[in-house]
N, C-alpha and C positions, 0 to 999 in steps of 0.2 A: 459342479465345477465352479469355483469363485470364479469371481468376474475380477478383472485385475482395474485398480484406481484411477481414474484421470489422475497425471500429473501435472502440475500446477508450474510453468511457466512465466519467466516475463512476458512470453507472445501473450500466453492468458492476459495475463495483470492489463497489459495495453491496452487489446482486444476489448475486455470490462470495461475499461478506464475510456475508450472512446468511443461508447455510450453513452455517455455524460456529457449535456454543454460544454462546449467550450475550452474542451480537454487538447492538449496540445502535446507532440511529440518532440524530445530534443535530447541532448545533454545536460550532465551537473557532473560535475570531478571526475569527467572522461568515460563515463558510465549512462548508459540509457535511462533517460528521465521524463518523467511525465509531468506538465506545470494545467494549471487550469487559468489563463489569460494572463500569462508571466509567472502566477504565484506558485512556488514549489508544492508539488501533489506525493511524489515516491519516483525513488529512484534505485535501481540494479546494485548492488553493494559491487566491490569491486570483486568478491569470491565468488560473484555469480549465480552464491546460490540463497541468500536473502534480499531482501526488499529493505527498504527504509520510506516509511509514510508517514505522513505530516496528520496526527490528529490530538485530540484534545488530552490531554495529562489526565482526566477520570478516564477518559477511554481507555489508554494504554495500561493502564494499573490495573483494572479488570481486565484484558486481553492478557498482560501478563500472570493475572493470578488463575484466571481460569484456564488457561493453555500457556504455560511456563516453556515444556519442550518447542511451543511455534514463535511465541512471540516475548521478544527480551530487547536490551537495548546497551549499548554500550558506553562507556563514560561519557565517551562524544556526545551522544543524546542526555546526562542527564536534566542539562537546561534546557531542553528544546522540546515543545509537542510534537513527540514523533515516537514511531517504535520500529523493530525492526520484526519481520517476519521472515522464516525458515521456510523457502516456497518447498521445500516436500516434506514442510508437517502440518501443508492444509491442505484443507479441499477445495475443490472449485467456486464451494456456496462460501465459505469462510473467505478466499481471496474476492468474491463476488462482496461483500461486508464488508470486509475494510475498504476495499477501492470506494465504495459507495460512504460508508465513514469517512474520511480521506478529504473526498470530493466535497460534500456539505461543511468540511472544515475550511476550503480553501475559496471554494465560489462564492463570486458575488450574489446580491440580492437577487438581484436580477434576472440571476442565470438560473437561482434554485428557485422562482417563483412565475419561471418560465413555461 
């Protein structure tokens, strides 16, 4: 009998995310957002079913080349270190990765040498 997949949620995404120093819950463009001491961390897209997270430009271009169908981005992003993710075309270890990619992109010293 398979075992059927954890699905991969924004409760997930938070849940991971307030793990982390200093992780904070809010809004951004009327959508559920997570900042790390103000600074934008990811946020609920408005279709509910990807993510938009704030990390390095080498990061996202590997994220995209090696997982295309989870992780892509839309013109809006192409100036911004960010990518977007398909939350049900990850896993819980891969949402667990970015949030943690994510968070060392946005925390301060302080917080990651906490």
């Amino acid at each position: 009998m398979a075992t059927k997949r954890k699905v991969v949620t924004f409760d997930l995404i938070r849940d991971l995310a307030l793990k982390h120093p200093g992780v904070e819950e809010g809004t951004s463009y009327g959508t559920r957002a997570l900042r790390v001491k103000g600074k934008f961390m990811a946020r609920l897209k408005e279709d509910g079913e990807s993510v938009a997270f704030r990390i390095s430009f080498d990061e996202r271009d590997l994220l995209m080349q090696t997982k295309p169908h989870a992780f892509y981005i839309t013109d809006h992003y192409l100036g911004y270190p960010a990518v977007l993710m398909r939350l049900s075309a990850v896993t819980p270890e891969e949402a667990a990765d970015i949030v943690a990619m994510s968070w060392r992109m946005v925390a301060p010293k302080r917080l990651k040498n906490a």
